[in-house]
LODO-312178 format. One record per residue (C-alpha): residue in three letters; x, y, z. Coordinates in steps of 0.1 Angstrom, whole numbers, plus 5000, padded with zeros to 4 digits. Example, Ala and Ser with C-alpha at 12.3 -4.5 7.8 and 13.67 -1.06 7.14 Angstrom:
<pts>
Ala512349555078 Ser513749895071 
</pts>
This chain:
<pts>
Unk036174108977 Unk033574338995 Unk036074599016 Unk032774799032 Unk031874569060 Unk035674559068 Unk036174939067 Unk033274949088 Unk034574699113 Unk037274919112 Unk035375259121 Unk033375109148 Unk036874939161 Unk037875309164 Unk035275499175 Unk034775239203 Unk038175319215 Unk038375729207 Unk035075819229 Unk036175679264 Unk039875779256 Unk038276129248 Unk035976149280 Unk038476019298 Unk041876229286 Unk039076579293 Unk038776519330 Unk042676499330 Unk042376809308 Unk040176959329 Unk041976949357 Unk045477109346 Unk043477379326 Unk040277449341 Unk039977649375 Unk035777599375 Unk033877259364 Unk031177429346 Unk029777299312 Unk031377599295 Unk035077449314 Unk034777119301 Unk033877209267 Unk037277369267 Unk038977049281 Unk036676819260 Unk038077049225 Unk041576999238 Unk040876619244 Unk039776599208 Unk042576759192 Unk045176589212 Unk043576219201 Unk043476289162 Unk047276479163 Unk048176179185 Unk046475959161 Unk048276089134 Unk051976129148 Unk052875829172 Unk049475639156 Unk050175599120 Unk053375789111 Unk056075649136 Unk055375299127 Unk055475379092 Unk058675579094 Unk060175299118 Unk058875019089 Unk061375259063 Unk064275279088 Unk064474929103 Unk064274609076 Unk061374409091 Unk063874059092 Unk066274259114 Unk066974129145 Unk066274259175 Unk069474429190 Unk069974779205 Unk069974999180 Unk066474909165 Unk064974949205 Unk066875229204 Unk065875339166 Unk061875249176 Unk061675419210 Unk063575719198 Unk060775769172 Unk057675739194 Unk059675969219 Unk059776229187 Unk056676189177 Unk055176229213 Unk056876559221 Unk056276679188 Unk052676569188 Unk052176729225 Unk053677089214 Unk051677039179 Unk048576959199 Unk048977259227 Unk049277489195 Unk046177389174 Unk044777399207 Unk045577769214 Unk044377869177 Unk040877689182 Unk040477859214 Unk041978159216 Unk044078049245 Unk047778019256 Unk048277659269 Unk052677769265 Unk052778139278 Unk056178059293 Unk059677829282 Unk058977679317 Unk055677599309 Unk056777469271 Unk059677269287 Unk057177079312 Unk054477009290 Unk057276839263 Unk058576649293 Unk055176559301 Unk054376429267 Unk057476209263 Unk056876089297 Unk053175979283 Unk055275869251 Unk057075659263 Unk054975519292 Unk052275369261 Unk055175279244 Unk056575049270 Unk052774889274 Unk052074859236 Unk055874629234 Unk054974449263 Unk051474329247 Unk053374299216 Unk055974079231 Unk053073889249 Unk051673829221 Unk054873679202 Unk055073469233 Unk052273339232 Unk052373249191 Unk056173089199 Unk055072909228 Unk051872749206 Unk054172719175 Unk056672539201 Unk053672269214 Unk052672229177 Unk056172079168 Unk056271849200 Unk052571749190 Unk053771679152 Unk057071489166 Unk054971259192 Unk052771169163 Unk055271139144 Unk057270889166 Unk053870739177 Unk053770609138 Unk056870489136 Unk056770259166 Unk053670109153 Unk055270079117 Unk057769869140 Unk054769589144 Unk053969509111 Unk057269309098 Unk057469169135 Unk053869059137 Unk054468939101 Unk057568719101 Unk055968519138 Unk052568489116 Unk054568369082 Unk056168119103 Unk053067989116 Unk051867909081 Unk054267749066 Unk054667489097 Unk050367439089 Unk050467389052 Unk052467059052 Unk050366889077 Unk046867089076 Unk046167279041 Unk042867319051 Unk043667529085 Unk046667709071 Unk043967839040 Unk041967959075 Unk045168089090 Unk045168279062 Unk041968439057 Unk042768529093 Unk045868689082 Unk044068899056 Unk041469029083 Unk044169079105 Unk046669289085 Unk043269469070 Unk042669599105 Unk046469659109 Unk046369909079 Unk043370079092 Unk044970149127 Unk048070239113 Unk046370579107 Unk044670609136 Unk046270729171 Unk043570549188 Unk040670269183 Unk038170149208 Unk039569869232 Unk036269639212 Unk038269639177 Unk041569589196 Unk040069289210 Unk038369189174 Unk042069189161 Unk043568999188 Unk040668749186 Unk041968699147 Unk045568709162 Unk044968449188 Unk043068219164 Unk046068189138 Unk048168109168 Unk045667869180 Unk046067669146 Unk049567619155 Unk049267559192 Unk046567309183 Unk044767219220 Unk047467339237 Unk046267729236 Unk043267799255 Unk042168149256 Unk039468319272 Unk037968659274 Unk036568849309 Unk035769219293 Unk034069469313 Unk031069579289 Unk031769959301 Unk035769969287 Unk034669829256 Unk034270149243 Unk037270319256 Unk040070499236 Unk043670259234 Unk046370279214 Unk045570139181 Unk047769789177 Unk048969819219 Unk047769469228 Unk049369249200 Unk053569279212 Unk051769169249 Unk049668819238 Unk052668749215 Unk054968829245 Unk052668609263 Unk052768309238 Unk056368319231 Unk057868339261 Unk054968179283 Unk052967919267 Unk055567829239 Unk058067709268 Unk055367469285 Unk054967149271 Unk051567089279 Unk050967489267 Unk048367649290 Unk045667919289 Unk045568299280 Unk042968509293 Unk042568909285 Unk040569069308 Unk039669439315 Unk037769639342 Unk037670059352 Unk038170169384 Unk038570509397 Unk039170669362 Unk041370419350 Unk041170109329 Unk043269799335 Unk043769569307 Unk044969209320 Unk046768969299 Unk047568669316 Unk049368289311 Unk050268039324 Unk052667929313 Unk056467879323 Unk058368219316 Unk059468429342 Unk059068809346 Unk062568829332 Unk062568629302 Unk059068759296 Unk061169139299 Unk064069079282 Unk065369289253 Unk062069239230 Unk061069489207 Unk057469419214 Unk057169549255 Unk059569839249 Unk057369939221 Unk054269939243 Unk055870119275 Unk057070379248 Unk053870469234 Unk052170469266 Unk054870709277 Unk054070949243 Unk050270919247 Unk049770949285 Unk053071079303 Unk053370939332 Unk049170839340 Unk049770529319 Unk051870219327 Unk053069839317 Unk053769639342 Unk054669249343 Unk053968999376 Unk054968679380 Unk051968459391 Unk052068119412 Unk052267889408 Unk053467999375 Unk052368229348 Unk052568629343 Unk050768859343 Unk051169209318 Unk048769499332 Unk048369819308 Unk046770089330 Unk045670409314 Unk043570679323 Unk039570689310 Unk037971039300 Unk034571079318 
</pts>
């Protein structure tokens, strides 16, 4: 691995942050230890500056954390005696860094920045107040920061367990739609061989696009309606003339995002407890339209059930109004209407993305 354009990430990182600290930390120089501003003045102050960045560099920089890495086990938890532990070490290395600073200072420039204890006493005091003022910052980004990466890590587990949920309702469909289908065949093959062999190619295409929506979260409302088309056909085989269906799709929500597999529990909701109960059967129609940044998708009979036996405790509506729920909160929702003079009506709304 080629380490120079990373070491030299790594000076430009640092020289981009020592020169304004620099300039900046010799006007504050300047003013404690300077009485004129004259190039020679802040020469003296821009000297200081420099050694008090590289000892501070040093000290608090690079050997506090180091020393506090050897004194506190990095799994520990975080109680009072590491804050304590942690803060007491940058307060050490502060003071120590400030009188170590003032020193190398003095040497360089044949100066006494500590002629007096009063004078050595304030400027330690100083220092640890500067201590532990960046301490308190560089925690509060650090803690930011590990709020930030929780709070992500949090959303990434409530993703993974919507997704996760989201599969296993649809994994509910599959026997379901596959016992009500099964059924279907076997009242065909005594008295039409010829349509249940249809009824079964039907099947095949069917469960092929069940497999492939499976693992998909969503599929455009046109191959829903595809797979219902297959769906509605099989049922039609057992209906006979007593199923019609029709079809009123608004050309612009044919490409829209659904729920893979969300319209099948409602035509079979439809057909069971609608059309199934009427002895003359009646008609299904599935229509769709948007409207104000939502789609509506209609499916209608007429037949005899009621909004309540339509309700009642099937697997299939529950199934829809709970992935709804997962996928849209609360901008998505089932709702059923009964129609007169009779029928009902089951309306999926759900938001469209511009």
């Amino acid at each position: 691995m080629n380490t120079h354009p990373l070491r030299r990430n790594r000076l430009i990182r640092e020289v981009s942050i020592a020169v304004p600290v620099i300039f900046a930390s010799a006007l504050i120089f300047g003013s404690l230890y300077v009485k004129s501003w004259t190039w020679g003045g802040y020469r003296v102050s821009l000297i200081v500056s420099v050694i008090f960045y590289v000892v501070m560099r040093i000290l608090p920089g690079e050997a506090a954390p180091r020393l506090i890495d050897k004194l506190v086990p990095k799994n520990a938890p975080r109680s009072m005696a590491v804050w304590i532990v942690e803060l007491g070490t940058y307060a050490i290395a502060g003071v120590g860094g400030t009188y170590l600073a003032l020193t190398v200072s003095g040497w360089v420039l044949q100066r006494d920045f500590l002629p007096t204890w009063n004078a050595v006493y304030i400027q330690l005091f100083v220092g640890l107040l500067c201590s532990l003022l960046v301490s308190v910052c560089v925690y509060a980004v650090i803690f930011y920061r590990e709020m930030l990466k929780k709070n992500e890590e949090a959303k990434a587990a409530r993703d993974a367990a919507i997704v996760a949920e989201l599969r296993a309702l649809r994994a509910q469909i599959n026997p379901h739609f596959l016992f009500n289908t099964l059924n279907s065949i076997s009242s065909l093959i005594a008295i039409n061989p010829a349509r249940a062999e249809r009824v079964v190619q039907k099947l095949s295409d069917a469960f092929r696009y069940v497999l492939l929506a499976s693992e998909k979260e969503t599929v455009t409302l046109s191959e829903e309606l595809s797979f219902i088309e297959n769906y509605l056909e099989i049922e039609q085989a057992r209906f006979d003339e007593r199923l019609k269906v029709t079809y009123r799709i608004d050309p612009a929500s044919r490409d829209v995002l659904v729920p893979s597999l969300i319209l099948q529990p409602l035509v079979e909701n439809a057909v069971k407890h609608g059309l199934s109960k009427s002895r003359n059967g009646g008609e299904l129609s599935i229509s769709s339209e948007i409207h104000n940044s939502q789609m509506q998708i209609k499916v209608s009979d007429t037949g005899n059930g009621s909004v309540s036996q339509h309700d009642g405790t099937g697997l299939g509506l529950r199934n829809v109004e709970q992935r709804l729920a997962r996928t849209y909160g609360n901008l998505a929702s089932l709702t059923l209407h009964s129609v007169r003079p009779a029928g009902t009506d089951a309306v999926i709304t759900i938001p469209v993305k511009s």
